[in-house]
C-alpha positions as CSV (number, residue, x, y, z in Angstrom):
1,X,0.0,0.0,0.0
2,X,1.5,3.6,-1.3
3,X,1.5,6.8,0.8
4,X,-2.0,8.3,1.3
5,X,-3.1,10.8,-1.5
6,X,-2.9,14.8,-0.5
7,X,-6.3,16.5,-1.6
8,X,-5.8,18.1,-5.4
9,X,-5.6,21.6,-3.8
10,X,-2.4,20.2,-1.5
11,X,-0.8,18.3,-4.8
12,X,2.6,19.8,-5.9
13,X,4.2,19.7,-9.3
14,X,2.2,19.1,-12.3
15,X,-0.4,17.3,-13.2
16,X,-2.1,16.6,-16.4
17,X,-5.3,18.6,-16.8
18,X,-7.4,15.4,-17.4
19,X,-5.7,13.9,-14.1
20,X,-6.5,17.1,-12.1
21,X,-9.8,17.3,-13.3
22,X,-10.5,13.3,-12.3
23,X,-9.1,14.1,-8.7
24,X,-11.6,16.8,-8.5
25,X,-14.3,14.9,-9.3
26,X,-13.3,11.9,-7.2
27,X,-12.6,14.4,-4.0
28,X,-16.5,16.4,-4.7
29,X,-18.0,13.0,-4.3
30,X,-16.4,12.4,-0.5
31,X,-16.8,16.1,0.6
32,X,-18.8,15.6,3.5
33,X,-21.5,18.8,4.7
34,X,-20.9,20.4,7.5
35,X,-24.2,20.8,9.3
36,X,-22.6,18.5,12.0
37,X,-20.0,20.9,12.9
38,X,-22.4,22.8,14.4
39,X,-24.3,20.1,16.2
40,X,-21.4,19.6,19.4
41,X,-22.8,18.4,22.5
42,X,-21.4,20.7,24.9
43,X,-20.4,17.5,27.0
44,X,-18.0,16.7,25.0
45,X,-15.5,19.6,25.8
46,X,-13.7,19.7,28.8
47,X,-14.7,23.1,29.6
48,X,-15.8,26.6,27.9
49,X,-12.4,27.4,26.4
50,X,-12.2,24.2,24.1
51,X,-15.9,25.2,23.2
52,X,-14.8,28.6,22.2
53,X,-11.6,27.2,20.7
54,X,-13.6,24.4,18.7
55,X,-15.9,27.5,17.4
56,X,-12.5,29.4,16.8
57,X,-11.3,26.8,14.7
58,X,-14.7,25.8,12.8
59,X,-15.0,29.4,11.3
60,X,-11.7,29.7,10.3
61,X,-11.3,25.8,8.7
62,X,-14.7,26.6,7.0
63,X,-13.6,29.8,5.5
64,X,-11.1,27.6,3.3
65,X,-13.4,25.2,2.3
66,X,-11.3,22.0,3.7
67,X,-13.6,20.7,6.2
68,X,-16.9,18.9,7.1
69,X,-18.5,16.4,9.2
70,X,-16.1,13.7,9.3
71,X,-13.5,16.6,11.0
72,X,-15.6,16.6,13.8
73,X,-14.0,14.4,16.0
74,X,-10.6,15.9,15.0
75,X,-11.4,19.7,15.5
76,X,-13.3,18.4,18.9
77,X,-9.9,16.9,20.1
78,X,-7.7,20.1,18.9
79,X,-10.1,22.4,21.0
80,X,-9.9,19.8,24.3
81,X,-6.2,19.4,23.5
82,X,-5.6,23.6,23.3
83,X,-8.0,23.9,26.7
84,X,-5.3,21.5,28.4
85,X,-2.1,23.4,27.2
86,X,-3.9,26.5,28.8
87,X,-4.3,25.0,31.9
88,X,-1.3,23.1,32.4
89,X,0.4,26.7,31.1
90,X,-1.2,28.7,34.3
91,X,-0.5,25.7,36.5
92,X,3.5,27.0,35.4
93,X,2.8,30.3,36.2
94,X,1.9,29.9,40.1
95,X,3.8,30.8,42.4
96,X,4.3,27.6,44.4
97,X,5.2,25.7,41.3
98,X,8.3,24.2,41.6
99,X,10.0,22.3,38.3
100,X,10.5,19.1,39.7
101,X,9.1,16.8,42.3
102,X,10.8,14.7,45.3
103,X,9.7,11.3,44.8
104,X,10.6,8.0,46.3
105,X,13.1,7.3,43.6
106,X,14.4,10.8,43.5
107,X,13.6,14.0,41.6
108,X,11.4,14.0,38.5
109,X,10.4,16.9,36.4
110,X,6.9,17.9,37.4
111,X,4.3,15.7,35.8
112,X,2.7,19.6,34.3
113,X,5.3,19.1,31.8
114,X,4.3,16.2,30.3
115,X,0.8,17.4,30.3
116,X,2.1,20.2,28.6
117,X,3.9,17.9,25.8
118,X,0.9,15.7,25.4
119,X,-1.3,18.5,24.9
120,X,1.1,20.0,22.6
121,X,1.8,16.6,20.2
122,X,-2.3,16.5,20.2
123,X,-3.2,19.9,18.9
124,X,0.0,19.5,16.4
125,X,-1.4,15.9,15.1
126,X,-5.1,16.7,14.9
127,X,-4.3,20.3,13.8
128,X,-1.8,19.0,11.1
129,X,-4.9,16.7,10.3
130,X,-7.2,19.4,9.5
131,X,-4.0,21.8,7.7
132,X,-3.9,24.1,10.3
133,X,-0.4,24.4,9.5
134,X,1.2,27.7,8.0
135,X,2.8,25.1,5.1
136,X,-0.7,23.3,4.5
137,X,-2.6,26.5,4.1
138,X,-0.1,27.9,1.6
139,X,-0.1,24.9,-0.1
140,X,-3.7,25.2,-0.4
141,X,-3.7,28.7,-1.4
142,X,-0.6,28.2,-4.1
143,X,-2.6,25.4,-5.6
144,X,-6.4,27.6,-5.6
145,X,-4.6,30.8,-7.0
146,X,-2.9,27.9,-10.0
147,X,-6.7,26.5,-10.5
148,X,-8.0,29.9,-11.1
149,X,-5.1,31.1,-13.4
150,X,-6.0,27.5,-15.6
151,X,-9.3,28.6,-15.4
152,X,-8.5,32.1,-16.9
153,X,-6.1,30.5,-19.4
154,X,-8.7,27.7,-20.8
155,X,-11.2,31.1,-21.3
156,X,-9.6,33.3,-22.5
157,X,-5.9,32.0,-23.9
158,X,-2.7,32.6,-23.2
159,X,-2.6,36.6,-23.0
């Protein structure tokens, strides 16, 4: 089994007009709606900041055309993930936190940091999931602003 196929907008180099037009196809017939996106039952967030977060995230994921209801799940974890960082992050900030922790076996870094790593490798796997990244968004744009100049090329020639 290959690697798994980037959408068309995140392909690079080029493809054949006739292969880029069967990817789009092929991609419009799994776009999923959205209308679950906004049906989130509020027990599923740990608390009001992944709620806001997860409605940060849905207007600006929608605004680029990328997601639907099969992101759910993955925009639901981001928000719960980003509402632990905070947390753990003013936990950090108190003054009776100390770095590490006497335990029977010695001194361990305080178990806040690897709350803070967790919650960091999950908002950076579930956001790379749904190209939240700087690199996936450009790649996205780069290939859009290419479709478009086809598109002008196809109607009105090669000016």
């Amino acid at each position: 089994m290959g690697r798994p196929r980037k959408i068309i907008s995140m392909q690079t180099g080029n493809i054949k007009k006739d292969v880029r037009a069967k990817r789009e196809y092929e991609e419009s017939l799994i776009k999923t709606e959205g209308d679950e996106l906004d049906k989130v039952p509020t027990s599923v967030f740990l608390d009001a900041t992944a709620k806001k977060e997860y409605g940060r995230i849905k207007k600006n994921l929608e605004s680029i055309d990328i997601i639907g209801n099969l992101d759910r799940n993955a925009m639901i974890v981001y928000a719960n993930a980003y509402s632990m960082y905070l947390q753990a992050l003013k936990e950090t900030k108190k003054k009776d936190f100390t770095p590490t922790v006497k335990t029977s076996s010695g001194e361990k870094p305080n178990p806040i940091y690897a709350i803070l790593e967790q919650a960091k490798k999950d908002m950076e796997t579930s956001g790379n999931a749904l190209g939240m990244s700087a690199s996936s968004r450009l790649k996205i744009a780069a290939e859009k602003a290419k479709g478009q100049e086809e598109n002008l090329v196809q109607m009105f020639g090669d000016i």
